[in-house]
C-alpha positions as semicolon CSV with decimal commas, in nm:
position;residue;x (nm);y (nm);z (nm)
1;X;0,000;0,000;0,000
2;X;0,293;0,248;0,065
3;X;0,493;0,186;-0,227
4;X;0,107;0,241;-0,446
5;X;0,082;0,539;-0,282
6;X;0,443;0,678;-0,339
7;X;0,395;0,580;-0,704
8;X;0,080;0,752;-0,729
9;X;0,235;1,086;-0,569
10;X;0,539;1,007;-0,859
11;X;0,298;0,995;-1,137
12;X;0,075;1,297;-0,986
13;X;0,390;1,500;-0,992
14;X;0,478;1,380;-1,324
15;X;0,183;1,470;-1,509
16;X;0,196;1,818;-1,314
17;X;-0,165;1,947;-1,354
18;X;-0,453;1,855;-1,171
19;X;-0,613;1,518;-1,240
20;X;-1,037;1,417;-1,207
21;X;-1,103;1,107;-1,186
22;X;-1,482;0,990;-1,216
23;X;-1,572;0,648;-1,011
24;X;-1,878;0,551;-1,187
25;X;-2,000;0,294;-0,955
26;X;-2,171;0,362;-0,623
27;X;-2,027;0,079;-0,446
28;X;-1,673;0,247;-0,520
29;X;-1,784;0,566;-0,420
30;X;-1,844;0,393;-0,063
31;X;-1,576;0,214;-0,069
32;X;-1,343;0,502;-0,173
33;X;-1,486;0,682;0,199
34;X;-1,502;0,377;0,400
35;X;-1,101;0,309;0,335
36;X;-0,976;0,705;0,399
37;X;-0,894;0,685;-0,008
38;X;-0,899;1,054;-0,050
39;X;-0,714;1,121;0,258
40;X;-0,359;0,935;0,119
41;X;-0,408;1,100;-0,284
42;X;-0,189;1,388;-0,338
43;X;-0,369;1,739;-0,312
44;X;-0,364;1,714;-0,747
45;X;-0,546;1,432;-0,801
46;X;-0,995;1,460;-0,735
47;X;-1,210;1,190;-0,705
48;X;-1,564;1,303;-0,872
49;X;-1,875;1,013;-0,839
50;X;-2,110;0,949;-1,131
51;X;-2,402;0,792;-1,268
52;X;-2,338;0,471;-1,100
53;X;-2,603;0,415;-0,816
54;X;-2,914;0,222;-0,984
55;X;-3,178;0,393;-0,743
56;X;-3,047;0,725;-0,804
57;X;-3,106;0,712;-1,216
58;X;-3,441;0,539;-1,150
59;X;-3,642;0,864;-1,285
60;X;-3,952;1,046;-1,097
61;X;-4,160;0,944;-1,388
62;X;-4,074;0,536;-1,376
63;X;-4,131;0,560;-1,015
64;X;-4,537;0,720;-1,036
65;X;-4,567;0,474;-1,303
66;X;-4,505;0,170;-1,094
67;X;-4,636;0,327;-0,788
68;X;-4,990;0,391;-1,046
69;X;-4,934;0,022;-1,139
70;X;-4,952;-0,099;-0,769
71;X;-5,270;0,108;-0,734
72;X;-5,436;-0,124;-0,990
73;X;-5,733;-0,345;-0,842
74;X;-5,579;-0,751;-0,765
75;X;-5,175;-0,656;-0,826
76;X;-4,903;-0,679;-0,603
77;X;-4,604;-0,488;-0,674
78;X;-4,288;-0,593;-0,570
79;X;-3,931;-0,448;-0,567
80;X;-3,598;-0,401;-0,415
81;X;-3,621;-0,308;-0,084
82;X;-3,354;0,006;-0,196
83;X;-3,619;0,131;-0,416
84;X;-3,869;0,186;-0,142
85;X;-3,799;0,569;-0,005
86;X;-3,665;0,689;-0,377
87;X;-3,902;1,031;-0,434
88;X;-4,155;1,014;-0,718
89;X;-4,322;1,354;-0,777
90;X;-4,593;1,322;-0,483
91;X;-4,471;0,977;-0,293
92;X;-4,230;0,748;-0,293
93;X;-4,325;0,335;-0,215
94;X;-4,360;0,344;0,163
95;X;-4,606;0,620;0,154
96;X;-4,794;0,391;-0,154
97;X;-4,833;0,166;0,077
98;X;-5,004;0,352;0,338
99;X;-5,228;0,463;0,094
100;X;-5,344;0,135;-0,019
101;X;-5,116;-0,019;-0,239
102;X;-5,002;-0,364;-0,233
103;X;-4,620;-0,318;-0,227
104;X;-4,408;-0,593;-0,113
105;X;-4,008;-0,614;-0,076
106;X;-3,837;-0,917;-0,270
107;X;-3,465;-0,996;-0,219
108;X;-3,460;-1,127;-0,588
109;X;-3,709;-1,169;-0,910
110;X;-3,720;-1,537;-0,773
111;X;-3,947;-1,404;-0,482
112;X;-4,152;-1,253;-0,698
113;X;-4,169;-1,533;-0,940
114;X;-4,328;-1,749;-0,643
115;X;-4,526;-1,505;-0,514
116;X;-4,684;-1,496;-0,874
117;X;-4,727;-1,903;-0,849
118;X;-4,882;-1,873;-0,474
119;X;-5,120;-1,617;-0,572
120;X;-5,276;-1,690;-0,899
121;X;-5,612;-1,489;-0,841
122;X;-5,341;-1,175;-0,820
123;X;-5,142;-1,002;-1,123
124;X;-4,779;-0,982;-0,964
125;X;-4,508;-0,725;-1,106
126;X;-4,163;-0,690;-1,012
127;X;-4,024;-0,341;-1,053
128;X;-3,697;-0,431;-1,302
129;X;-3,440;-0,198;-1,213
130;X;-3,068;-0,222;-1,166
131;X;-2,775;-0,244;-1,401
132;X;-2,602;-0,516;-1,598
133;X;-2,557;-0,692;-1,284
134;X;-2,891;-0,796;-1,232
135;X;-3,085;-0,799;-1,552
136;X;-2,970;-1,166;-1,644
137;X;-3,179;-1,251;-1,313
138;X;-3,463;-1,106;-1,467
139;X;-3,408;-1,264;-1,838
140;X;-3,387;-1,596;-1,611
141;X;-3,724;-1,534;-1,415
142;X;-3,928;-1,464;-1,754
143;X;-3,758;-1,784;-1,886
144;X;-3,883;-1,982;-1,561
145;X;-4,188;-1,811;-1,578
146;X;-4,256;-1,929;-1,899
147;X;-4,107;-2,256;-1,896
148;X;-4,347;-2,312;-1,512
149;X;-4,641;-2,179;-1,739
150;X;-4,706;-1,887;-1,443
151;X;-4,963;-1,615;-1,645
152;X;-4,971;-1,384;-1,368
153;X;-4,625;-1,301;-1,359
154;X;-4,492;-0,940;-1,541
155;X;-4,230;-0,695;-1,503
156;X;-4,209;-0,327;-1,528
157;X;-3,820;-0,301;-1,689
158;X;-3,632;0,046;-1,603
159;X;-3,293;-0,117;-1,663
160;X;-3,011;0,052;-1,762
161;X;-2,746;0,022;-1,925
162;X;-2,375;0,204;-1,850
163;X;-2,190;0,215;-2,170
164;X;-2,438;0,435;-2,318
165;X;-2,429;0,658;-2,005
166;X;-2,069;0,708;-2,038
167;X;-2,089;0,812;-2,367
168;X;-2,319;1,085;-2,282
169;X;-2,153;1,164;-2,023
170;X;-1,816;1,266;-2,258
171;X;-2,039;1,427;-2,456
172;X;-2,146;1,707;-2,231
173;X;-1,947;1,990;-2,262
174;X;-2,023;2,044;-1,891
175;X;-1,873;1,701;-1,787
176;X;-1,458;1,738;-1,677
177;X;-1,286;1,380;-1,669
178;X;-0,994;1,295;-1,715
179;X;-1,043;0,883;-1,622
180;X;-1,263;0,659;-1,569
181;X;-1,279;0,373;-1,257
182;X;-1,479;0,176;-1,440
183;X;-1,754;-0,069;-1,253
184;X;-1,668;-0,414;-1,090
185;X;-1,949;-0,601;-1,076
186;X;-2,118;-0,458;-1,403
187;X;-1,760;-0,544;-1,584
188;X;-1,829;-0,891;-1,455
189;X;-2,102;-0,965;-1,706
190;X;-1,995;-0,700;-2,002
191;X;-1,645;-0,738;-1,952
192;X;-1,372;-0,466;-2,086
193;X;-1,465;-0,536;-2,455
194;X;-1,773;-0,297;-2,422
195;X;-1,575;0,032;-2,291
196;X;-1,344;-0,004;-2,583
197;X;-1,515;0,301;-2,726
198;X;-1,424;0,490;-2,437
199;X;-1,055;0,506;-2,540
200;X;-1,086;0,495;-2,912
201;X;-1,376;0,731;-2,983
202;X;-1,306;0,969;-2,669
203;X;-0,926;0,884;-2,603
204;X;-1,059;0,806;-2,232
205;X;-0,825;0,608;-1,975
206;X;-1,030;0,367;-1,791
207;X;-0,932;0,089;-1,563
208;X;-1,200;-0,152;-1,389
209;X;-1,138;-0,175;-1,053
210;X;-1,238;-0,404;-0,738
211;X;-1,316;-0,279;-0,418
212;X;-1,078;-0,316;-0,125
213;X;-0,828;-0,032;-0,098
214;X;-0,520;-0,215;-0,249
215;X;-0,732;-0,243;-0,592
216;X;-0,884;0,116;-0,589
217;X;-0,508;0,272;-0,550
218;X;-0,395;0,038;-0,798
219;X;-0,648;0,118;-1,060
220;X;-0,568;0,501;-0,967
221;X;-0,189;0,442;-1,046
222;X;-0,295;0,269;-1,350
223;X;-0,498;0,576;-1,461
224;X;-0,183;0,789;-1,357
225;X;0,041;0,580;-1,577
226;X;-0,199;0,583;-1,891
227;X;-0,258;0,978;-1,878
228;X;0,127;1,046;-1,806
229;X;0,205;0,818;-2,132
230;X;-0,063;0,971;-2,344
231;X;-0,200;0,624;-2,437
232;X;-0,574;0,599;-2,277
233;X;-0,682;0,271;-2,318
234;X;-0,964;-0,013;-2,128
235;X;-0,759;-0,208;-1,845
236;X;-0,849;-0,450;-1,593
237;X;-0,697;-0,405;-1,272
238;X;-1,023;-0,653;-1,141
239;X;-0,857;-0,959;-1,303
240;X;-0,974;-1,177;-1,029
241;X;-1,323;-1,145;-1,137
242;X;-1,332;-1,010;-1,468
243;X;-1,232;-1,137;-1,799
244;X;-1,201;-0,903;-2,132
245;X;-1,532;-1,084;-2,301
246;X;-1,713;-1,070;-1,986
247;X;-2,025;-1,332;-1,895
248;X;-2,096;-1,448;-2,232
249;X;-2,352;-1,683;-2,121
250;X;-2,522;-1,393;-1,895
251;X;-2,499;-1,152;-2,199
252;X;-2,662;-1,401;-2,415
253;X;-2,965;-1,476;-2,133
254;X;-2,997;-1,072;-2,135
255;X;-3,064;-1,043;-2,516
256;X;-3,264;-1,370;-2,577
257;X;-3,570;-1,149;-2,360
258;X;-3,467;-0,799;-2,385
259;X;-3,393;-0,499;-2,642
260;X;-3,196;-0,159;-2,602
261;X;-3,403;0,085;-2,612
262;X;-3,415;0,479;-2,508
263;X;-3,399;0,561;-2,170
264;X;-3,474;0,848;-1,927
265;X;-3,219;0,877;-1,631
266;X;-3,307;1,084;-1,315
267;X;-3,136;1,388;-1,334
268;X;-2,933;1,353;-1,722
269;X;-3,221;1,308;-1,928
270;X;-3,324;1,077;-2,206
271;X;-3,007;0,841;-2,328
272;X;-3,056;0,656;-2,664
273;X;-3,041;0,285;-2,627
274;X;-2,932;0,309;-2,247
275;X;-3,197;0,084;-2,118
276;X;-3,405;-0,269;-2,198
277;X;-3,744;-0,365;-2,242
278;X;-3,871;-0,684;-2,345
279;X;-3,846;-0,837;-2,690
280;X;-4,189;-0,850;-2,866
281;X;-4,230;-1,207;-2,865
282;X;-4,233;-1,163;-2,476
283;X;-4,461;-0,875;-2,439
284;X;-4,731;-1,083;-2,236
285;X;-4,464;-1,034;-1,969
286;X;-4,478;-0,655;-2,047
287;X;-4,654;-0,483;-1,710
288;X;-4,704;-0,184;-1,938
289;X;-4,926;-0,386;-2,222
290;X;-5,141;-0,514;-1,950
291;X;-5,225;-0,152;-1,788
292;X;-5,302;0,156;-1,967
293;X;-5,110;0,403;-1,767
294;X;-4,998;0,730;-1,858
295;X;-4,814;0,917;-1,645
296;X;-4,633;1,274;-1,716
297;X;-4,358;1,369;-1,670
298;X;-4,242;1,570;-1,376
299;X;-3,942;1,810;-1,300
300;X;-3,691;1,702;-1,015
301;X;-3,783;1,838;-0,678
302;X;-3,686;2,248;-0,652
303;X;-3,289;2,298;-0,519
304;X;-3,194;1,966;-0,532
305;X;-2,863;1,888;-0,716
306;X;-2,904;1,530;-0,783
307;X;-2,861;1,591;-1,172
308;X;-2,526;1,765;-1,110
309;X;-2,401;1,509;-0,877
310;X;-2,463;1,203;-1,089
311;X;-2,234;1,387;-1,374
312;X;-1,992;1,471;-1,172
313;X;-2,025;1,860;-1,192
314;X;-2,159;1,913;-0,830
315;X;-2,050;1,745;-0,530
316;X;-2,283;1,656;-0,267
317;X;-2,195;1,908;-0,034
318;X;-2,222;2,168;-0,301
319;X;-2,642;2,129;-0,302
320;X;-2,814;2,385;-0,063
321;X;-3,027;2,160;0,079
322;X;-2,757;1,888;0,185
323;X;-2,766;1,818;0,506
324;X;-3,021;2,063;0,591
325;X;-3,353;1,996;0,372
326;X;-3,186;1,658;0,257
327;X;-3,137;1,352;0,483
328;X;-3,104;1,033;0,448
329;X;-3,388;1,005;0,741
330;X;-3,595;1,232;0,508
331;X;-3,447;1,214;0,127
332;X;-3,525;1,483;-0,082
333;X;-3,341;1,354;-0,371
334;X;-3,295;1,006;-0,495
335;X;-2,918;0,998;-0,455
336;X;-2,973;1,057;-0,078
337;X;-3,217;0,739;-0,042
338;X;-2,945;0,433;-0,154
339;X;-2,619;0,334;0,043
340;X;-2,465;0,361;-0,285
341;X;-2,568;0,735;-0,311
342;X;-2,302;0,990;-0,365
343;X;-2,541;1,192;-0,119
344;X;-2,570;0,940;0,113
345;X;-2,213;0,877;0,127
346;X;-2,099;1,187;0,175
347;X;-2,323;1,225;0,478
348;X;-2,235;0,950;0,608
349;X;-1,844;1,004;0,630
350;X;-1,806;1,376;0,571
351;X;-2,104;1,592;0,670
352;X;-1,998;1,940;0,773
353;X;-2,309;2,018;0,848
């Protein structure tokens, strides 16, 4: 760990300018405060959090739709028990709940999948968020949901995608980055092969990156070495767990059910082919073609900075109602509600306030 660090402080002084450095994943983001990382970087070199927390991109609008969903006569909703407190643009799940709706909390689609089989005389919808990471487990509960013959099982898919969200991300004029730490667990099932275009269209140095302190310094000094050589490229510093072609098999199970399609993200906007939805020939799964809801859209909630913190212009502690208006007892914004927040994170380990 002490020779990392001196070689980090080498390469910092090398390159002689300051350096940002965007971790796009949530669970680094905690990770990065839990271990003291900023504490041991030389004053030149920023760590900036981005669009990497699932709950926090889940937009106000998908939220009232599911939450409109649940309100439906003979469904149950269910969803990840993160996803519970995350604002729509009157309510968020909990207060759904006390209203009427019939919301449960599943630890995986498999819950929901037997709830469905247990309670035929109800229509049962999981709430299909997350990343990468988790969409092959819903791919895998249509396919046993098909394959068991269960006709009251659906999802409501607001998955994203992060590729797409990095490209956007470069391509706001706004957005300052000199690296990327890529995602762990996301690169498990992609692999490196789909950030290629991160380096070759946007000259980009990324490194994916595990978790414990020893791998987020070394994917740092990686970064380091790649901007001081001019020669930005995809590395894996996550060896251990990831592999250049990724989860082919969990890639395959993802596009056998589902499609890219456009997507809005909370606070960023609408990103072209950034999330999934089911193929056609699976659209009896589709919560959406068995309701007609329309909901509209509606604006973030006033002052809050959530928008600006997911792309890495804002910190946390740059919103005015941060540890004031904002809490993670009483969330104003979504990136306050997960533990994978930047908001949340920041309070957590460094509230001023």
């Amino acid at each position: 760990m002490k020779q990392l660090i001196e070689l980090i402080v080498e390469f910092s002084n090398r390159i002689g300018r300051p350096v940002r450095l965007m971790e796009v994943c949530g669970t680094h983001t905690v990770a990065i405060f839990r271990h003291g990382i900023r504490s041991v970087l030389p004053e030149g070199i920023e760590l900036i959090s981005g669009p990497g927390c699932p709950v926090c991109v889940t937009s106000v609008r998908d939220v009232d739709t599911a939450i409109a969903i649940a309100m439906e006569p003979d469904t149950i909703l269910t969803t990840f028990g993160d996803m519970m407190r995350v604002p729509g643009s009157e309510r968020n799940f909990y207060e759904a709940r006390a209203e009427g709706a019939d919301i449960r909390v599943v630890y995986s689609p498999v819950d929901a999948l037997r709830l469905a089989s247990e309670t035929p005389e109800k229509r049962v919808v999981f709430f299909a968020t997350g990343f990468e990471t988790t969409s092959p487990l819903i791919a895998a509960s249509v396919f046993d949901a098909e394959r068991k013959g269960i006709e009251n099982f659906y999802i409501y898919s607001v998955h994203k995608l992060v590729p797409p969200a990095l490209s956007a991300l470069l391509a706001d004029s706004e957005v300052k980055v000199d690296g990327f730490i890529l995602p762990g667990h996301v690169s498990t099932i992609i692999g490196a092969v789909a950030y290629e275009f991160l380096a070759s269209e946007f000259g980009m140095p990324s490194v994916i990156t595990g978790f414990d302190p020893q791998d987020i310094l070394q994917g740092i000094l990686m970064l380091l070495r790649q901007i001081y050589d001019g020669n930005p490229k995809v590395e894996i510093q996550y060896t251990r767990a990831v592999r250049p072609e990724g989860n082919k098999k969990a890639v395959e199970l993802i596009y056998r059910y589902f499609v890219p399609s456009d997507a809005y993200w909370r606070g960023i906007g609408m990103i072209p082919d950034s999330g999934l939805v089911l193929r056609p020939e699976y659209s009896r799964f589709n919560a959406l073609s068995l309701y007609d809801i329309h909901v509209e859209s509606k604006p973030e909630p006033r002052g809050c900075s959530c928008g600006e913190v997911l792309r890495g212009i804002k910190k946390p502690t740059d919103c005015p109602l941060f540890g004031r208006r904002c809490t993670p007892e009483q969330p104003v914004g979504a990136c306050m509600v997960s533990s994978e927040g930047s908001c949340a994170a920041y309070y957590k380990y460094f509230n001023p306030c």
